[in-house]
C-alpha positions in Angstrom: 0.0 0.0 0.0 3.0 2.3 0.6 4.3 1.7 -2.7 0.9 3.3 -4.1 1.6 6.7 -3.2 5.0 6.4 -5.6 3.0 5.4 -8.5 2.2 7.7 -11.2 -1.1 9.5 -11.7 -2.3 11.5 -14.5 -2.0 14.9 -13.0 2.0 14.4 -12.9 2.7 15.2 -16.5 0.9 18.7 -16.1 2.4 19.5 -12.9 5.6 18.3 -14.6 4.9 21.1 -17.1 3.6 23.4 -14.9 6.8 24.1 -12.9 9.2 26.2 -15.5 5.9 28.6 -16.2 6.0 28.6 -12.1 9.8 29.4 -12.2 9.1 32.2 -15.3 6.6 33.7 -13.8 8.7 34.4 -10.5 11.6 35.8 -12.8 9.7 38.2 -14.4 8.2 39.3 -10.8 11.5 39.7 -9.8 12.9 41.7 -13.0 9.7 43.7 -12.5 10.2 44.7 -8.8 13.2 45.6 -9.4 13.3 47.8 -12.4 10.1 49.8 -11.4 9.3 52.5 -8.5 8.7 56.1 -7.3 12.5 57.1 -7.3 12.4 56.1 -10.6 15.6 53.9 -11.3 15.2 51.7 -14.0 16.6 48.1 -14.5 17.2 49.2 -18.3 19.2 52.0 -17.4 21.5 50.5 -15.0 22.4 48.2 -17.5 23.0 50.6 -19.9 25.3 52.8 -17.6 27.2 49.3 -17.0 28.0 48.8 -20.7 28.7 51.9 -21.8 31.4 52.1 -18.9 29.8 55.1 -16.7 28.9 52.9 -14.1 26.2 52.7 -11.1 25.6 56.4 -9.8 25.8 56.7 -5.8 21.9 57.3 -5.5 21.1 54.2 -8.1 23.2 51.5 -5.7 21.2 53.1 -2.8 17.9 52.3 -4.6 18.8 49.2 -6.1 21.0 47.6 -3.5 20.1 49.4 0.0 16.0 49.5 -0.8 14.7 47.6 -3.8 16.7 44.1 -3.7 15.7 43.2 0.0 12.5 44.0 -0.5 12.0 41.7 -3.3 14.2 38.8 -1.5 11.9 39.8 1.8 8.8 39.8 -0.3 9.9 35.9 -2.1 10.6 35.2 1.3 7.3 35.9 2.9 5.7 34.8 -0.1 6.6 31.4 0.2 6.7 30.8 3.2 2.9 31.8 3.7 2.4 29.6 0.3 4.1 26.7 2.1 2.7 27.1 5.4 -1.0 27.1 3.4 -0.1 23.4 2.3 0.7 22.1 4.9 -2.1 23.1 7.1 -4.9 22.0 4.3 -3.0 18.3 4.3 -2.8 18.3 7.9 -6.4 19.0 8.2 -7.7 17.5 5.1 -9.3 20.7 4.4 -8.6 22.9 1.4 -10.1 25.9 3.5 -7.2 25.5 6.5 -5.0 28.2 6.4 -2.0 29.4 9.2 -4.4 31.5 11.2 -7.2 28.6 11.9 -4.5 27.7 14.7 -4.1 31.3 16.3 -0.7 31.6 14.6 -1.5 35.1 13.3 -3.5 36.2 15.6 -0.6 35.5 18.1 1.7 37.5 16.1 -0.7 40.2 15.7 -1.6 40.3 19.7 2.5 40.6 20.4 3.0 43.0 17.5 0.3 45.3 19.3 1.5 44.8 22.5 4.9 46.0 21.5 3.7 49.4 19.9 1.0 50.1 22.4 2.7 49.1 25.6 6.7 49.7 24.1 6.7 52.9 26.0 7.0 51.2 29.5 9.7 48.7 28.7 13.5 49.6 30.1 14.7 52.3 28.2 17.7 49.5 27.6 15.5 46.8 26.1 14.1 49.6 23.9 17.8 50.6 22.6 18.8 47.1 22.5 15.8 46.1 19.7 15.6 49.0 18.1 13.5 49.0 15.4 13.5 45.2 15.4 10.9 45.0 18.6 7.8 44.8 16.6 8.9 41.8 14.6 10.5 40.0 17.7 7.1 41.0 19.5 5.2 39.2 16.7 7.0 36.3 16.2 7.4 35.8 20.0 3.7 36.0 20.2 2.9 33.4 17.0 4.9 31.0 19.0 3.3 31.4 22.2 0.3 30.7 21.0 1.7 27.3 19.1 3.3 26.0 22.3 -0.1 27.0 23.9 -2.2 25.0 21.2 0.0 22.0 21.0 0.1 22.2 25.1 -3.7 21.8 24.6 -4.1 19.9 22.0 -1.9 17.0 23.2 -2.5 14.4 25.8 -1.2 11.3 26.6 1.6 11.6 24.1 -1.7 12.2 21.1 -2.7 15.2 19.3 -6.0 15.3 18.2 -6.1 17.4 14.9 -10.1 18.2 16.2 -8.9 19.8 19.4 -6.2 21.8 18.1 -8.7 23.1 15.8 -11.0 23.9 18.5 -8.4 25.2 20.4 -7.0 27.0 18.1 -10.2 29.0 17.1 -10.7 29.8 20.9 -6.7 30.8 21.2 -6.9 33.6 18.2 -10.3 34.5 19.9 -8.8 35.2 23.2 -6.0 36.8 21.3 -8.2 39.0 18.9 -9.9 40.2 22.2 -6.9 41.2 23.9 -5.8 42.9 20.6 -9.1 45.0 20.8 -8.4 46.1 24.4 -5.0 47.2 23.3 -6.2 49.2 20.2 -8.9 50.9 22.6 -6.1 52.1 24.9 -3.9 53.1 21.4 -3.3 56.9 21.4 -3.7 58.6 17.4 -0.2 57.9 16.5 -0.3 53.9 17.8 -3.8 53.7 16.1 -1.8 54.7 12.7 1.2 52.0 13.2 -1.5 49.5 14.0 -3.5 49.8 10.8 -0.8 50.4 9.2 0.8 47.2 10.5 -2.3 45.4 10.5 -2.4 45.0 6.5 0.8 44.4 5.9 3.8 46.2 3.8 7.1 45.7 2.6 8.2 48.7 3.3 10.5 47.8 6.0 12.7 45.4 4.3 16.5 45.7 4.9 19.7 43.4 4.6 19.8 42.6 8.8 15.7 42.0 9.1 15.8 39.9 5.7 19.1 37.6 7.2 16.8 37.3 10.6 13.8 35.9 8.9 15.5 33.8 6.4 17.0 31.9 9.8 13.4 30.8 10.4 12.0 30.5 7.0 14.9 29.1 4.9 15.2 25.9 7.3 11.1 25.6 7.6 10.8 25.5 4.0 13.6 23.2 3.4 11.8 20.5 6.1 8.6 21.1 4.4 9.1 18.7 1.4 9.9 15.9 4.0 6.8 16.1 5.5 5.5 15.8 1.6 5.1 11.8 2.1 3.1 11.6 5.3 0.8 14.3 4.3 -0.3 12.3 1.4 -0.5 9.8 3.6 -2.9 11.1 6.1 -5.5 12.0 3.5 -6.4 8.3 3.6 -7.2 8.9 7.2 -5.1 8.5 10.1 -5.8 4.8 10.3 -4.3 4.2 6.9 -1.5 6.2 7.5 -0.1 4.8 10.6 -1.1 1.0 8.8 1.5 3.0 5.8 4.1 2.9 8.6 3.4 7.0 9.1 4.3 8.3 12.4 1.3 10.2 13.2 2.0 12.0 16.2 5.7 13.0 15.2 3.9 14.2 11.5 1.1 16.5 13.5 4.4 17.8 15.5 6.2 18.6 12.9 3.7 20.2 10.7 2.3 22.6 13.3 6.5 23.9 14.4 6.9 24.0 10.4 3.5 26.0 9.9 4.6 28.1 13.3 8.1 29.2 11.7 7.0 29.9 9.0 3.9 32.0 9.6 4.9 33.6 12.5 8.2 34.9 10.7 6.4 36.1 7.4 3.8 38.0 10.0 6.8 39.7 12.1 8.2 40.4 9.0 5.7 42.4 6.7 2.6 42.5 9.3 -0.8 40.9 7.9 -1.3 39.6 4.9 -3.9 37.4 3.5 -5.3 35.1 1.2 -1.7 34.0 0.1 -1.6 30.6 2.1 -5.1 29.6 1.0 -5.3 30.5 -2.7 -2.0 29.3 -3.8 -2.1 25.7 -2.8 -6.0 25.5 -3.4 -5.1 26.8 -7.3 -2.3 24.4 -7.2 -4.2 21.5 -6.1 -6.7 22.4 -9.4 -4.0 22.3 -11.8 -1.7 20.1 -10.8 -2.9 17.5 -8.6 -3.0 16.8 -4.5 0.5 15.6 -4.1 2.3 17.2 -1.6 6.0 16.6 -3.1 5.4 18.8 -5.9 3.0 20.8 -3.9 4.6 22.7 -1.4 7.6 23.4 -3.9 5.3 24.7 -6.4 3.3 26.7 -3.7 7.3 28.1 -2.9 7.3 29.2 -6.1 3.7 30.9 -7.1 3.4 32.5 -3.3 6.6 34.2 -4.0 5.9 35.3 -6.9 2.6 36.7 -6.1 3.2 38.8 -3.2 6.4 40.4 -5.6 3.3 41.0 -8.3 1.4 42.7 -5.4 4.2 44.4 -3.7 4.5 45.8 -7.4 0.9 47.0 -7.6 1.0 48.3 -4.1 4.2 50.4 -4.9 2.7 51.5 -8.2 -1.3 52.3 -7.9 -0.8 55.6 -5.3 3.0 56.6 -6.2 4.4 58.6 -4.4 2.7 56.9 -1.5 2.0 53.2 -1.5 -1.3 50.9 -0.8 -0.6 48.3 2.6 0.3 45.0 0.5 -2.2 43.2 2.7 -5.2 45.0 1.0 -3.7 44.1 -3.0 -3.6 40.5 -2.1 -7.2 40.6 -0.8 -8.5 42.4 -3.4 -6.6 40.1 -6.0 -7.4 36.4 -3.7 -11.2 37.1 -2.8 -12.4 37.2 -6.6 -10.1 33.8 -7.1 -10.9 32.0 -3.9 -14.6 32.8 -4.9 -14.2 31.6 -8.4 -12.8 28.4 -7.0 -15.5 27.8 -4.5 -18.3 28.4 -8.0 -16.2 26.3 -10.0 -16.5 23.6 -7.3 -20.3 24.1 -7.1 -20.2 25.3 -3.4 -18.9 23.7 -0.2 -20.2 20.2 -1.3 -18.0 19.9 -3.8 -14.9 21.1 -1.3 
């Protein structure tokens, strides 16, 4: 029976196809990012500076190098792993509508993000100084894992995880936390109320070299596990029965998945704030087109998360210039219409 998961199916040779379109696409994302914005530097220029021998002007390496190339390696970064972290929740639930912040990841992100710019003010002067502009994000991404140890804490008993409670739990976790939140905002003066929403729907805007080398710490090493869990995820959507008859390790799977899911989210939120729809269009499309195997899955969800936050990064940077739109609003403007479509195409939850 194990063997059957290895055998071919007849959504491989499209998802064999589908891959160098997935890889094109992110190229030309990136080329895009890169050549376009406000200051208005363009990729075609550069280049032709380089050949004719002039060479980079000062303020063209600060724009390329200092401002628009970790922003695009933040936003491929973020991208992907929201993407990845998507995947693996649907197979770990068996439920294309599971996304990172069924399990209170987010919302324990967004609870420590709030408490550090609400409550930042009456910390040590020292811790303050030490963090920097770094305390939001370590706020965040010590909040989205307080909330996983919590859930698993909860969730687990007599050395079992039951994938019911830690949904349950987790609903009532990012209630408790959204709750909290909404105390925090209501004691917010004008100026917090203004980093909150701002925060709240996410933006690039932030990215630098150090904040891009802290998250990739968390995210490179997540999304390199990811693919391993790729077998027992296909797996459990026999059932957990089946899986553990396959020789799958159940408890060590649900373990895994949910510290994967937890790195990953809760570094992409403490990076660029809230953003949405990315981890639960991208592998729901991807499951349309290509099939439901995880293997090529989760590398393909690497791939088209990564390059759609870069295409709404973009459009963010673009639609209001000077200024720019929060990147959390493009991708819900540009995932609701899709993850609607989908849900038509499959003739309503029935067909989910």
């Amino acid at each position: 029976m194990a063997m059957a998961l290895d055998l071919p199916h007849p959504g491989q040779p499209r998802a064999a196809r589908l891959r160098p379109w997935l890889v094109a696409l992110l190229l030309a994302a990136a080329l895009l990012s890169v050549g376009s914005g406000a200051a208005g530097v363009s990729l075609h220029g550069v280049l032709g500076d380089l050949l004719s021998g002039q060479g980079i002007s000062a303020r063209d390496k600060v724009v390329l190098l200092d401002i628009r190339l970790p922003r695009l390696a933040m936003g491929i970064l973020v991208g992907a792993g929201l993407a990845v972290a998507g995947a693996v929740m649907q197979g770990l639930f068996r439920n294309p509508l599971a996304d990172p912040g069924i399990v209170g990841v987010g919302a324990g992100a967004g609870l420590g993000a709030v408490a550090a710019i609400v409550l930042g003010g009456l910390l040590p002067g020292a811790l303050v100084a030490t963090f920097g502009q770094y305390l939001v994000p370590v706020a965040a991404f010590l909040g989205a894992w307080g909330a996983t140890l919590l859930l698993y804490r909860v969730a687990s008993r007599g050395g079992r995880t039951s994938v019911a409670v830690l949904l349950l739990a987790g609903i009532a976790l990012a209630a408790m936390a959204g709750a909290l939140t909404g105390v925090l905002t209501y004691l917010a003066d004008d100026r917090q109320l203004r980093d909150l929403t701002f925060w709240g729907m996410g933006s690039l805007a932030g990215a630098s070299w150090l904040r891009l080398v802290a998250g990739a710490a968390l995210i490179a090493p997540a999304l390199v596990l990811a693919p391993r869990l790729a077998r027992g995820l296909d797996a459990l959507a026999l059932g957990e029965a089946a899986a553990a008859h396959m020789g799958t390790d159940i408890e060590r799977l649900k373990r895994h998945s949910v510290l994967v899911v937890a790195a990953l989210a809760g570094a992409a939120v403490a990076l660029a704030g809230g953003i949405g729809f990315v981890g639960i269009v991208v592998p729901h499309l991807l499951r349309l087109l290509a099939g439901p195997g995880h293997r090529r899955l989760l590398v393909d969800a690497a791939l088209l998360g990564a390059a759609l936050l870069v295409l709404a990064d973009l459009v963010a940077r673009r639609v209001v210039v000077p200024a720019e739109l929060p990147i959390g609003i493009v991708t819900a403007v540009l995932g609701a219409p899709v993850f609607l479509w989908i849900l038509l195409r499959r003739r309503g939850f029935g067909g989910l």
